[in-house]
Wavefront OBJ file of the C-alpha trace (Angstrom):
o trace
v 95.881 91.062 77.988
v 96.782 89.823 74.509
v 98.950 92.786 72.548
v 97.467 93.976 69.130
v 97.228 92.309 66.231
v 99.519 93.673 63.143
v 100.611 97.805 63.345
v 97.801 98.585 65.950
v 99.273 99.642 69.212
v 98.100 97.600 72.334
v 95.493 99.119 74.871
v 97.934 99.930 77.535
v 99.570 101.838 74.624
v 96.898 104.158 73.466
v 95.769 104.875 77.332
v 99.415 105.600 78.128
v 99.671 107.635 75.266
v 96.047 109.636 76.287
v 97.322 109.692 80.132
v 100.241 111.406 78.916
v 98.558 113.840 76.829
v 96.302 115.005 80.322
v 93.500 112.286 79.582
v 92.016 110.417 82.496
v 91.698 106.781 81.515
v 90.308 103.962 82.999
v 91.456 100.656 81.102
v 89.037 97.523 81.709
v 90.541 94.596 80.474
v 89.036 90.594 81.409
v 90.051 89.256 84.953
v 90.876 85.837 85.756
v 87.815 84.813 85.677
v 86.261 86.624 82.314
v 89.624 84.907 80.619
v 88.847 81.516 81.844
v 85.252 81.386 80.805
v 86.545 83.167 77.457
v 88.744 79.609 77.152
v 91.544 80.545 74.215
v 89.312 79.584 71.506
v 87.618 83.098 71.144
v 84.976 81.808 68.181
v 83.720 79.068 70.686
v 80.321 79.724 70.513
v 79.617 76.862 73.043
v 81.562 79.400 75.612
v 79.747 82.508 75.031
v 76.916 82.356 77.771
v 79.272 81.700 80.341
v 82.070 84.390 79.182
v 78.716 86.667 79.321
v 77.720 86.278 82.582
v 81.252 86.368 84.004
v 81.801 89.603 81.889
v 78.441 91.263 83.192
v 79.869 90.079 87.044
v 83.474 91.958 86.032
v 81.277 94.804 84.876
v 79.188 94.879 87.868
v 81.627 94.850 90.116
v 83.345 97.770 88.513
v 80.771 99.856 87.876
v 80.811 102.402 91.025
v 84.336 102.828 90.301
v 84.346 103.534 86.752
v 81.427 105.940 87.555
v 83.251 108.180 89.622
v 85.536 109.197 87.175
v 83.218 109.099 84.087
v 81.754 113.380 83.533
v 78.369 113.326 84.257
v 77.599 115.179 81.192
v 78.867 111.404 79.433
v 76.582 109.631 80.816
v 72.444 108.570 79.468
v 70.624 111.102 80.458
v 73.136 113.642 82.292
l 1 2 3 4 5 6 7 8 9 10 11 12 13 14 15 16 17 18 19 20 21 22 23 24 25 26 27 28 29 30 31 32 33 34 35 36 37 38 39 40 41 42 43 44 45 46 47 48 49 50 51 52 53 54 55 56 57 58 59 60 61 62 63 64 65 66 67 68 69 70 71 72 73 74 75 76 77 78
């Protein structure tokens, strides 16, 4: 996972910070897969279908888990 850009702490350094302040986090960064349909041009448009679809399958995939610790009172309609 690529750090922040300028004074902006990274992702793993805002959910350590909330994990240590008694927040339950669940950080979903892009797998293997996700990154290599990304490619390191991130402005290819020509790559956005297929960095789409292999998002949507990371998303899938994590969905149940990400659900069980997500209040239900957070979610549409709950």
């Amino acid at each position: 996972m690529p750090t922040a850009v300028g004074p902006h702490p990274s992702a793993q350094q805002q959910a350590a910070e909330l994990r240590a302040a008694g927040t339950h986090t669940t950080l979903i960064t892009p797998d293997a897969d996700v990154r290599r349909a990304m490619g390191r041009n991130l402005t290819a448009n020509a790559r956005r279908p297929a960095a789409a679809r292999a998002g949507h399958r990371q998303g899938a995939a994590l969905a149940a888990s990400v659900a069980r610790t997500w209040p239900a009172e957070h979610t549409i309609g709950g």
